[in-house]
GULOTI-746317 format. One line per 4 residues: number of its first residue (from 0); their letters; for each residue x, y, z of C-alpha. Coordinates in nm, 2 decimals, decimal comma. Example, Ala and Ser with C-alpha at 12.3 -4.5 7.8 and 13.67 -1.06 7.14 Angstrom:
2
0) as) 1,23 -0,45 0,78  1,37 -0,11 0,71
This chain:
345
0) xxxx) -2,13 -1,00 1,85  -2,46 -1,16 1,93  -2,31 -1,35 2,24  -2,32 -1,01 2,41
4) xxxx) -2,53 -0,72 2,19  -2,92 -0,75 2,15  -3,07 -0,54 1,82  -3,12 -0,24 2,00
8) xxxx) -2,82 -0,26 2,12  -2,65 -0,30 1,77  -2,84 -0,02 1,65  -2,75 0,25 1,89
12) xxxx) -2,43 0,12 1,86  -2,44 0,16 1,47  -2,60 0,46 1,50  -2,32 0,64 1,75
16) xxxx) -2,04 0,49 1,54  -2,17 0,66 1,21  -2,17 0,95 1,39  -1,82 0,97 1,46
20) xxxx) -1,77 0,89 1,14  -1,95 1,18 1,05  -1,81 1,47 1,28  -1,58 1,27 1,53
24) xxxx) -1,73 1,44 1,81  -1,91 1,22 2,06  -2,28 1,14 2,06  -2,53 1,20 2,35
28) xxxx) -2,88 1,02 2,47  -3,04 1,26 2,34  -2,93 1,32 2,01  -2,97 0,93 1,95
32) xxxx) -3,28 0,94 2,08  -3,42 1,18 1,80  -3,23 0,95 1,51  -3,41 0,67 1,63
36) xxxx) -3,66 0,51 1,38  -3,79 0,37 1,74  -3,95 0,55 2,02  -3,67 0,46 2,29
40) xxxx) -3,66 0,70 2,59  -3,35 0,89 2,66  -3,27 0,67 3,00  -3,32 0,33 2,80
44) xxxx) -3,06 0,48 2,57  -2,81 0,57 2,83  -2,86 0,25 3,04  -2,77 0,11 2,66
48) xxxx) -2,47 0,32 2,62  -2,36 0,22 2,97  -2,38 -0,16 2,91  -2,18 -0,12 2,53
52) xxxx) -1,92 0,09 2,73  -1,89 -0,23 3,01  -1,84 -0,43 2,72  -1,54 -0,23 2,59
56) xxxx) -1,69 -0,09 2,31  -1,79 0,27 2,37  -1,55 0,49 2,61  -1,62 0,88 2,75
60) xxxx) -1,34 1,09 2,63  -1,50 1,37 2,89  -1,78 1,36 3,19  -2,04 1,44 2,95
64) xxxx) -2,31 1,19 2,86  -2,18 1,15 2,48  -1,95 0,89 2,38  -1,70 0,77 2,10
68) xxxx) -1,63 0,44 2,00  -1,35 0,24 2,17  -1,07 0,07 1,89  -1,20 -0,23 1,96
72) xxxx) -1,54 -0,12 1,88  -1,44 0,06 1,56  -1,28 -0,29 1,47  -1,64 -0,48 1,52
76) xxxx) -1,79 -0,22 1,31  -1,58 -0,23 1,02  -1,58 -0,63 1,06  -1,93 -0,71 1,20
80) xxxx) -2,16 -0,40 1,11  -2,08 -0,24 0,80  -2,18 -0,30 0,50  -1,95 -0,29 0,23
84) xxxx) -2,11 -0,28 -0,12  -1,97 -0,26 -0,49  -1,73 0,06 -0,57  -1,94 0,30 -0,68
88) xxxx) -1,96 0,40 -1,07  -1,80 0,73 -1,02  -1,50 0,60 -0,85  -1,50 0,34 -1,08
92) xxxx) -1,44 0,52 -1,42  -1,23 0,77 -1,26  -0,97 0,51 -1,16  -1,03 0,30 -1,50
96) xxxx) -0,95 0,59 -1,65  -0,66 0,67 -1,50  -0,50 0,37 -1,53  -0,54 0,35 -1,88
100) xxxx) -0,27 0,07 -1,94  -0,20 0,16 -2,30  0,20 0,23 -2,35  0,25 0,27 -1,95
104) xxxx) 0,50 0,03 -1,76  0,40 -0,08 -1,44  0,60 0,20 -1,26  0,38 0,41 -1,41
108) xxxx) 0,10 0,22 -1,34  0,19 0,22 -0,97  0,25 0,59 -0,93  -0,13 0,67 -1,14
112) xxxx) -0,30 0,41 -0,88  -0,14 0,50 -0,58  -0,22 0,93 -0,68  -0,60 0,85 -0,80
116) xxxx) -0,62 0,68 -0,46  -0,48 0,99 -0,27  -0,69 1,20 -0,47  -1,04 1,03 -0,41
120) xxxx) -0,99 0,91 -0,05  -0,82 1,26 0,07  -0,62 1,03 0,27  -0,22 0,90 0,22
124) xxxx) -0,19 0,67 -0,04  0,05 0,32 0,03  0,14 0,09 -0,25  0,47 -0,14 -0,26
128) xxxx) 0,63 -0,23 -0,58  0,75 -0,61 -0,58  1,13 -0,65 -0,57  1,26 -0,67 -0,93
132) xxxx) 1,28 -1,09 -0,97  1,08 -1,15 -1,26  1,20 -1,28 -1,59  1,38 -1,01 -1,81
136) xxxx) 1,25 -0,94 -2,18  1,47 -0,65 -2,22  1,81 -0,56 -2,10  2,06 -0,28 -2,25
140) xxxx) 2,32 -0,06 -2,18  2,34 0,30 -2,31  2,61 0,52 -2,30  2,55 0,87 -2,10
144) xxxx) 2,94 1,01 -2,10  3,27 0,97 -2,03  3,32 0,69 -1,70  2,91 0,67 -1,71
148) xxxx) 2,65 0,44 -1,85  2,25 0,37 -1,82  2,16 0,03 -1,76  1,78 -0,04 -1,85
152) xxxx) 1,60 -0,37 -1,75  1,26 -0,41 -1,85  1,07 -0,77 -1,75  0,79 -0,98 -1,92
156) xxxx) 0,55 -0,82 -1,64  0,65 -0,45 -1,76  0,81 -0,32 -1,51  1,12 -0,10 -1,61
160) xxxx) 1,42 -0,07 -1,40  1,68 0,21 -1,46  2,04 0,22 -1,32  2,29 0,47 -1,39
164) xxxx) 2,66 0,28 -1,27  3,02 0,38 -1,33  3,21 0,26 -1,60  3,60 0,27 -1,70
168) xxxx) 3,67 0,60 -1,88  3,79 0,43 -2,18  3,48 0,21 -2,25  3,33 0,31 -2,57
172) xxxx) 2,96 0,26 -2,68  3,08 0,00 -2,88  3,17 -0,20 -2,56  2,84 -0,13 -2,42
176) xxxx) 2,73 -0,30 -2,72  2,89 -0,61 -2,64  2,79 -0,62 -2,31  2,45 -0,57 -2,36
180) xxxx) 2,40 -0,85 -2,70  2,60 -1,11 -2,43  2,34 -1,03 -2,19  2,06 -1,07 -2,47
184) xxxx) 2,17 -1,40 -2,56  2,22 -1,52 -2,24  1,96 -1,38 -1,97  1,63 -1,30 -2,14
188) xxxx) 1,34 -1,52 -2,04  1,55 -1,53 -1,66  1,53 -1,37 -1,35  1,77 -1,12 -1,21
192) xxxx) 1,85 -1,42 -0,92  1,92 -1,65 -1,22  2,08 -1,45 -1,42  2,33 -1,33 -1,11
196) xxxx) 2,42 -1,66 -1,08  2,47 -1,77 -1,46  2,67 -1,46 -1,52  2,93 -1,55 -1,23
200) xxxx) 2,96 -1,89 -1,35  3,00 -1,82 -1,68  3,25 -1,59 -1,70  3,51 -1,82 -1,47
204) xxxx) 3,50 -2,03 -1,82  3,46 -1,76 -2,07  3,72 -1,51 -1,96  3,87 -1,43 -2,32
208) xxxx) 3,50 -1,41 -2,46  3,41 -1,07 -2,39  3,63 -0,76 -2,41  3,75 -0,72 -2,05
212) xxxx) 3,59 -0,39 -2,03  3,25 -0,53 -2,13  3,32 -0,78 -1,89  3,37 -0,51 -1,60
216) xxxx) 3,01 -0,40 -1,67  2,86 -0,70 -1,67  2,97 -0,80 -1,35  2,97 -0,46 -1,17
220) xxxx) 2,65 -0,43 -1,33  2,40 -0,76 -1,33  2,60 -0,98 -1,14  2,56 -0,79 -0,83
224) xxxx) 2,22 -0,72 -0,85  1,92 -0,95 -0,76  1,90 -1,14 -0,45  2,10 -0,88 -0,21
228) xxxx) 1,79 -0,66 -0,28  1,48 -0,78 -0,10  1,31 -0,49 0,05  1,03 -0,41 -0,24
232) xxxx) 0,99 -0,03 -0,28  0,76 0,19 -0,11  0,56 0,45 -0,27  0,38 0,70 -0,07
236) xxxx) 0,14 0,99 -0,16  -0,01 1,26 -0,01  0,15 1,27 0,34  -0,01 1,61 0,39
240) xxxx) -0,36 1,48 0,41  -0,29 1,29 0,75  -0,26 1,65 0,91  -0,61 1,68 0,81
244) xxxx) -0,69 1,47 1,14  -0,47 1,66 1,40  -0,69 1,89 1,68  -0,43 1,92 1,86
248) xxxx) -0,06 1,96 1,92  -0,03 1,63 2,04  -0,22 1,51 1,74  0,04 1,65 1,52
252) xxxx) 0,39 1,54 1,75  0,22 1,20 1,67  0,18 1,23 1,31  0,49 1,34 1,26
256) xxxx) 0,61 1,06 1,39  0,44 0,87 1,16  0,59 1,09 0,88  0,90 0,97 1,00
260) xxxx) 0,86 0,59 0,99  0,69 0,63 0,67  1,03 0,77 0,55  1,22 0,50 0,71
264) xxxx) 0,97 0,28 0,60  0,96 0,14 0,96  0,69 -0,08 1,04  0,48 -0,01 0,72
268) xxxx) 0,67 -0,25 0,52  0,59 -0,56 0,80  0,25 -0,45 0,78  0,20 -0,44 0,42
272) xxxx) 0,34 -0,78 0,40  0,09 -0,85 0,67  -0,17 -0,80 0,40  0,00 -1,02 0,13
276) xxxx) -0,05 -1,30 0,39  -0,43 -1,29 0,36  -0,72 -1,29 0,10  -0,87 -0,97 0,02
280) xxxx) -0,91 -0,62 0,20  -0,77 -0,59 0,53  -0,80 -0,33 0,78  -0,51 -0,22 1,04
284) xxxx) -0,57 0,01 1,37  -0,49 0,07 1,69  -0,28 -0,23 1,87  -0,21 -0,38 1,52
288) xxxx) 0,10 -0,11 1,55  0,25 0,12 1,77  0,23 0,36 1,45  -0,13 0,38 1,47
292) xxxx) -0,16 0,36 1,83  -0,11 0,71 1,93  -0,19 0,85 1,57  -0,56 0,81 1,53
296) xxxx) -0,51 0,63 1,20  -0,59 0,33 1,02  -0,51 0,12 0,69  -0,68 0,00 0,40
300) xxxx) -0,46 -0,26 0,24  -0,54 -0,53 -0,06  -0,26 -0,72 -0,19  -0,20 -0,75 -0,58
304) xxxx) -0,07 -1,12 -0,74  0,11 -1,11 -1,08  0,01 -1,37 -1,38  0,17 -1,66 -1,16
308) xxxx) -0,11 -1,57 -0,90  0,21 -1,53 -0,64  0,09 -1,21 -0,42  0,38 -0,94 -0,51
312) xxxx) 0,25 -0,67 -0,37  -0,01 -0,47 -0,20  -0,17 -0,09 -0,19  -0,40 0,08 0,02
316) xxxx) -0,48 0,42 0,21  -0,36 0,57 0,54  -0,59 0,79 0,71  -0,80 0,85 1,01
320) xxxx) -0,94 0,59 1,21  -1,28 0,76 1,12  -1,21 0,74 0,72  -1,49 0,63 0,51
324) xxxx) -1,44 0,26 0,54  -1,78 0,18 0,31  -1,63 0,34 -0,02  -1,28 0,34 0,08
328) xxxx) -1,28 -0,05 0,10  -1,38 -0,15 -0,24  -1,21 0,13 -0,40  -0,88 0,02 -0,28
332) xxxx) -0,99 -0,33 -0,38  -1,11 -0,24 -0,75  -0,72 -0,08 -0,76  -0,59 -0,37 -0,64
336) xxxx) -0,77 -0,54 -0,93  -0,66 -0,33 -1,19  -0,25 -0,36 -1,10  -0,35 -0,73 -1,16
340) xxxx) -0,50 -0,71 -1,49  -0,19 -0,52 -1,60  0,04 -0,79 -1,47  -0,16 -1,06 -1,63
344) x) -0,21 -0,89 -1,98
């Protein structure tokens, strides 16, 4: 940024960008001039204003003399200019507190971080749950009625999966029984991938081993389950609050539309594993996707790692591109933190 931005230059372009931040509404010579801890005439200002405009960094939405930041200078001031300090204490406690880990499952976990997120930001809250391929400490079937059964899996990392599948209408509880101690003996301390492919192997050798209707569960159940699933789930929170942003009708066609891919999960889920590629907090806008392009918003991502350190997932916020990137930033970090001190309890 110093190659083409002398102080002055950086500080009127500080100052216009905090503005926006501020009120969104675009900032004039004069205004700037009065903020100024420095006594710079209104014409040095514009003549300022014009050269950080050349340079692609301030646009005018109107003819007036005020002017917004461009996307790429919103990018240089979250990257270059901001300052991003410690979560404050406030935020702090209220998301420690909230994701008190004591008898929760990481589900649970999940959905408290994602809503104390939503709730403190006022913006959309993003997280993605890892797909379920960690080693199993718990697996059993329970009988719900008559051609039904629950299937509950719970893993060494805590998280709990629930399936209800069809059963034959004469299986008995008792059955589910034997199903579920095979599975005990055989699967626990491996992952669903694993224990796919032990299961199919094992019962072309044991076929009079287990009652052929515990057998049907097993592999209509487990067998089919693991590797076919590789999308990781998406939980999102607070959709509403992006409506926040619209001022206009166009404003809202577009948000919409992001509604819609959130739904479809289009395009979030390549971004989010975007941010499982890097190191930290990462920031998304503009031309880093067509969803943001049109909508005026941005996203705050950190990626989580389980006791392995392997990155498994990743949460953040989805709001305007003016959102309060100095608190939002570590308090999406310090979340990020505390799904990984669950994991590795």
């Amino acid at each position: 940024m110093e190659e083409f931005l002398d102080r002055r230059s950086q500080r009127i372009f500080q100052l216009i960008v905090d503005s926006y931040m501020e009120s969104g509404e675009p900032v004039g010579s004069s205004t700037l001039s009065r903020r100024l801890s420095e006594s710079l005439s209104p014409a040095t200002i514009r003549n300022i204003m014009a050269h950080l405009e050349k340079v692609g960094l301030l646009y005018s939405p109107h003819t007036s003399a005020g002017r917004l930041p461009t996307e790429q200078g919103l990018k240089l001031y979250v990257q270059g200019l901001l300052d991003i300090g410690p979560i404050s204490e406030i935020d702090k406690q209220i998301l420690e507190s909230n994701l008190d880990f004591q008898n929760r499952s990481f589900d649970e976990v999940l959905n408290e971080a994602i809503t104390t997120l939503t709730g403190l930001s006022q913006c959309t809250g993003i997280v993605t749950a890892p797909t379920y391929n960690s080693p199993l400490k718990h697996v059993e079937f329970i009988y719900l009625s008559q051609g039904q059964a629950l299937v509950v899996m719970v893993s060494n990392e805590g998280m709990i999966e629930n399936r209800i599948m069809a059963i034959p209408e004469d299986m008995t509880p008792a059955h589910l029984v034997e199903a579920g101690n095979y599975l005990s003996a055989k699967l626990i301390g491996k992952t669903l991938d694993e224990a796919k492919a032990l299961i199919t192997k094992e019962l072309e050798f044991e076929k009079n081993q287990l009652h052929a209707i515990a057998k049907h569960v097993v592999e209509k159940g487990l067998a089919t389950w693991g590797a076919s699933e590789s999308l990781p789930t998406l939980i999102v929170k607070g959709q509403s609050n992006l409506l926040n942003v619209a001022r206009t009708a166009d404003d809202v066609s577009h948000i919409q539309r992001l509604f819609e891919s959130l739904e479809t999960k289009a395009g979030i889920l390549d971004l989010l594993d975007s941010a499982k590629q890097g190191e930290g907090v990462q920031v998304f806008m503009g031309a880093n996707s067509p969803l943001f392009h049109l909508s005026g918003c941005s996203m705050i991502v950190a990626p989580y790692k389980n006791s392995h350190h392997d990155v498994v997932g990743a949460i953040g916020v989805l709001g305007p591109a003016r959102q309060n990137y100095g608190r939002i930033i570590p308090m999406v970090n310090y979340a990020a933190q505390l799904i990984e001190k669950f994991l590795k309890k």
